[in-house]
N, C-alpha and C positions, 0 to 999 in steps of 0.2 A: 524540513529546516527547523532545526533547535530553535527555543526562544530566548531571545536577550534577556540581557541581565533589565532593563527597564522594563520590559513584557513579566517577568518572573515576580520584576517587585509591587507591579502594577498588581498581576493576581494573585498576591500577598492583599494589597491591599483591598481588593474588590472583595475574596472569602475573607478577610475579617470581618467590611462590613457586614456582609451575610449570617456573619455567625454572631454579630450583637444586635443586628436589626430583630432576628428570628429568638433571641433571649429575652428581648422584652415584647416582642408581640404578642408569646407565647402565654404570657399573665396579664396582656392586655397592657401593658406600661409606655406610658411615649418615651421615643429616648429624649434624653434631656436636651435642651434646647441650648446652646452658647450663649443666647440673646438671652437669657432669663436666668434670674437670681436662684443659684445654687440650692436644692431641697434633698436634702440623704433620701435615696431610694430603697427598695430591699433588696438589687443588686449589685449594692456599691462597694462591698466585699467579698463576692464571687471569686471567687479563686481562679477560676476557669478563665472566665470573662477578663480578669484583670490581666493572665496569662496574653490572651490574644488583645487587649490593646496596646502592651507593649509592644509585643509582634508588628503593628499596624502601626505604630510612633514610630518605630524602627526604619522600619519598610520605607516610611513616610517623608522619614528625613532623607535617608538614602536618596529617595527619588530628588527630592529639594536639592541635594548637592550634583546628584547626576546633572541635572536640565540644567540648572544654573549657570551661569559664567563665573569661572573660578572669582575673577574681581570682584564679583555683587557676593559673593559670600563672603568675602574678606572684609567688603564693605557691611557687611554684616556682624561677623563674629568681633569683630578689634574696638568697633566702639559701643559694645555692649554695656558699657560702667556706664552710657545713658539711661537703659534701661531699669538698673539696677538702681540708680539714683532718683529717675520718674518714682518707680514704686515706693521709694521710701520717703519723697516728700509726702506722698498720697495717703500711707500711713500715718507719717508724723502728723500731718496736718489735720485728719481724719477726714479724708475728701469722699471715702465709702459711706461714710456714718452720715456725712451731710447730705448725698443725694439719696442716702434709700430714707432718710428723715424728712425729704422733699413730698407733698400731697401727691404729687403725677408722678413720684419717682425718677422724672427725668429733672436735669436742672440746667440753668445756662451759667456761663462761666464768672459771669457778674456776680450772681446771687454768691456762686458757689465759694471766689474766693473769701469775698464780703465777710461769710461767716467763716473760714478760714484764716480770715487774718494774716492775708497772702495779697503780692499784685495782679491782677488780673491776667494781664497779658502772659505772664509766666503762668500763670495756673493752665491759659487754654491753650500752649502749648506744651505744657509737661500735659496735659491729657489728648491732645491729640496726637503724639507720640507715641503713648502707651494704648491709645484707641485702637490704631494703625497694625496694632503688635497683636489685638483680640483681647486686651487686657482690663478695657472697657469698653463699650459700647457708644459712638456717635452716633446721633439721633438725626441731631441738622449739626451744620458749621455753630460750635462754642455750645450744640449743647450736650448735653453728657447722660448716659446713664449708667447702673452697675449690671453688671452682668454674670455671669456663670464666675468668670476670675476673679471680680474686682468684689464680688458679693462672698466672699470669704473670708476678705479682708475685714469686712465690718464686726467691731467689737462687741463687747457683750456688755453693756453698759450706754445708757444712753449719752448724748452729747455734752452734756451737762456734767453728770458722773462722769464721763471720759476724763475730765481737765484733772480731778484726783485718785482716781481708781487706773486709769490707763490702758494695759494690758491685763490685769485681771482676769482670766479666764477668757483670753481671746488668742488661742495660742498660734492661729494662721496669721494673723497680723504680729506678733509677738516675732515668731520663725523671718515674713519678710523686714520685720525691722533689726531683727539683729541680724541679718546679713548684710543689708542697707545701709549698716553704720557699722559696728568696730570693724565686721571681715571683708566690707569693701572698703576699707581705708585700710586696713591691714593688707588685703592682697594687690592692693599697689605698688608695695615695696617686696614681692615675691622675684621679679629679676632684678633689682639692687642684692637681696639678698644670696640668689645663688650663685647670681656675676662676681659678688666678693666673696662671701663664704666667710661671712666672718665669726671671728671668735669671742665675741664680745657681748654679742647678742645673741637670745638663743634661736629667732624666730623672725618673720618679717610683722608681726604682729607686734613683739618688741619694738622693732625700727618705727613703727607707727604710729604706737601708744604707751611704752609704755618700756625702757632700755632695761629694767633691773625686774619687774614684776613679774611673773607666773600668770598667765590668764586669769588662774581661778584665785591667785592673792590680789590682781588687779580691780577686779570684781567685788573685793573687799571692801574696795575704798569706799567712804561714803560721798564721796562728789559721781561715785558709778551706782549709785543705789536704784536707779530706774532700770538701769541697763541689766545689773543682777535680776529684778523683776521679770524683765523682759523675757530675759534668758531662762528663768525658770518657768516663766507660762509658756515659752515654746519646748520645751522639754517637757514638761506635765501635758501637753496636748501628743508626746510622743507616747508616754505612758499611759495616759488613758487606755489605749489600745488593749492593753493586756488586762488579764481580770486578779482580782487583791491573791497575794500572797504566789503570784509568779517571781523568781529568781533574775534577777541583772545582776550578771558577771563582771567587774572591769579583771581583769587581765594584765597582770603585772602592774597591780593599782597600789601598789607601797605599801604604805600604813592606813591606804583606804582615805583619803582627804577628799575626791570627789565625790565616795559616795555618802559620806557625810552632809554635803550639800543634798545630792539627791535623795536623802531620807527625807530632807524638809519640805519637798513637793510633793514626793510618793511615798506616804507613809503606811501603804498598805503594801510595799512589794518587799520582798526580801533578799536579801543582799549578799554575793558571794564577791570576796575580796581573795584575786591570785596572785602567788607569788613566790618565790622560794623561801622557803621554812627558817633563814635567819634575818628577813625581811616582815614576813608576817608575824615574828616573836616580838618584833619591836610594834609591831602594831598592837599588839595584846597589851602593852604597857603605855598604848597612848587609851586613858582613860577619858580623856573627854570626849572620844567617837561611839557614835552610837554601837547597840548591840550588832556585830556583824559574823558573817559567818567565813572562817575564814578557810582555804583550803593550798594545798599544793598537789592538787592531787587533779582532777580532768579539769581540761579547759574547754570551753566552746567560746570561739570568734566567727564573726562573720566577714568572710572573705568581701575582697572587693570585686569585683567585673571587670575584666580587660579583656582589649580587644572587638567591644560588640557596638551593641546601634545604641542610639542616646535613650529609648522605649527603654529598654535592656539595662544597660547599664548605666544611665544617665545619673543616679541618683549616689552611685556608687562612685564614679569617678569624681564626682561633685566633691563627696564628702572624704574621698583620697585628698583633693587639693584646700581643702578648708583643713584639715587637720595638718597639712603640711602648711598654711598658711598662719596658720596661730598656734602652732606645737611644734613647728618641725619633725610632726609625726607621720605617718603611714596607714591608709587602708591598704593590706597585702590583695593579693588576689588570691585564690588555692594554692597554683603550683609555690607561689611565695609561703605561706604558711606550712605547706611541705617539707619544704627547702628551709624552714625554719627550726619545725618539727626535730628533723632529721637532725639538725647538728647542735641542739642542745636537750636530747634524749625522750621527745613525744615520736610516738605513731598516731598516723590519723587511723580513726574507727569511723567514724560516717561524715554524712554527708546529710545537710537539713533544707531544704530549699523552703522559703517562708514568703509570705506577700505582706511588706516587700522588700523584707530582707532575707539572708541565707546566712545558714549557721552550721560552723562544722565541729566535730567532738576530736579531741585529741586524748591520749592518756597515758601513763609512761610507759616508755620500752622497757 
């Protein structure tokens, strides 16, 4: 007798454990604990390893949607903008900063709002909401502590510093607070926007914040000057990744206005600006952009993931719907990029698969 598709995913997940238990036994490393604050390991960019946790995230939901009751998932998935909003009070308010600045590290919810500057009552249920989720740690009833999740949130700056420095150099907190706020108020208005399809606006980010603005001219404003901040220490904690004098492409990026912004975070990467040859001439003539490097000649994008388990492709269909939420843009998948290729004169040449993105080469036919 064949084994079910829940036997199949089960020993999906049983050999992945086996094969991370056995990579950190192997140099003697515990694996890390959920209940304990976040420590970079030396294999937390294992190529391998990161391979087969996705697998195992995969595998894992799978199994969560199989056993489930369609209902209790629905009752799950539709009022996630809870979840999204707990996190961003806990940011705004600095509720990470104030328990691991606690002498026992744990805290009760009295103490916790007090110094927050919050009601209590709200505080110990936006945290035991988000406890519930694995997002912090309940210790006993109201009281709290951070954990593997919630311990990455905490800033780089102490409580004090926090009220003028902010997100400074804390680019995990930086990432959940700007999804927190403009792209969860913006993707509110994602089915007004496609139920009309209007012409007036370009975006549901528009409809939200902002009817005549451009994102990145909105950002300009100075009544948004925290939110720019914000925006750039989560984008500078994307870049660090890379070491000084790596290449980031935008791809049909005009006269190059974005990357202008991002020279002012990463002023060690280098910058190639795509586009067609009487699109980039006008960018030669915009002389207040930094030096850039401009090209019509190969492109590399990174496709999006369609079709797979949220391990897999969770991160990629995320940022398909966040770009169509504040740009009315597209992450393509391959066969799209092909199909792109193909009728405005690229062939693809390869294929880059990266942890944790993927990157493919095009270059003219």
């Amino acid at each position: 007798m064949s084994a079910t598709p829940l036997t199949e995913l089960g020993n999906i997940v049983i050999s992945s454990i086996q094969t991370l238990e056995a990579a950190y036994t192997k140099p003697g490393i515990p694996y890390p604990s959920l209940d304990e604050p976040y420590k970079p390991g030396p294999l937390d960019d294992d190529f391998a390893l990161g391979q087969t946790t996705r697998v195992l995230i995969a595998a894992a939901y799978q199994i969560i949607a199989t056993i489930r009751g369609p209902m209790e998932s629905i009752q799950d998935y539709a009022p996630a903008m809870y979840l999204s909003s707990s996190l961003g009070v806990a940011v705004e308010t600095n509720i990470p900063d104030i328990v691991k600045d606690s002498g026992l590290q744990i805290l009760n919810t009295r103490d916790i709002s007090a110094k927050a500057g919050i009601d209590e009552s709200k505080t110990a249920r936006i945290l035991r909401y988000v406890a519930s989720r694995h997002a912090f740690r309940g210790v006993f009833p109201n009281v709290f502590a951070n954990n593997r999740i919630s311990s990455v949130l905490v800033k780089a700056h102490s409580l004090e510093d926090i009220k003028t420095k902010q997100y400074e150099g804390s680019p995990a907190a930086a990432y959940a607070g700007h999804l927190t706020d403009e792209s969860l108020k913006s993707a509110a208005y994602i089915s007004k926007f496609i139920e009309e399809n209007p012409t007036d606006v370009a975006a549901p980010f528009n409809m939200a914040l902002d009817p005549t603005a451009d994102m990145w001219t909105w950002y300009e404003k100075p009544v948004n000057n925290l939110r720019l901040i914000r925006l750039s220490s989560a984008m500078k904690g994307s870049g660090d990744r890379f070491p000084p004098d790596s290449f980031t492409k935008d791809v049909g990026g005009s006269v190059g206005s974005v990357p202008h912004l991002l020279v002012k975070a990463f002023p060690d990467l280098k910058y190639v600006v795509q586009d067609l040859p009487k699109v980039i001439g006008q960018a030669d003539e915009r002389t207040h952009l930094p030096p850039l490097l401009r090209s019509h000649h190969a492109v590399c994008v990174s496709p999006s993931a369609g079709g797979v388990g949220l391990g897999v492709g969770g991160f990629h269909t995320m940022f398909d719907m966040q770009m169509m939420t504040m740009f009315n843009g597209q992450e393509r998948t391959l066969p799209e990029f092909i199909e792109l290729g193909r009728k405005t004169g690229w062939q693809l040449q390869s294929v880059h698969v990266y942890d944790p993105l993927s990157g493919i080469m095009f270059v003219p036919v």
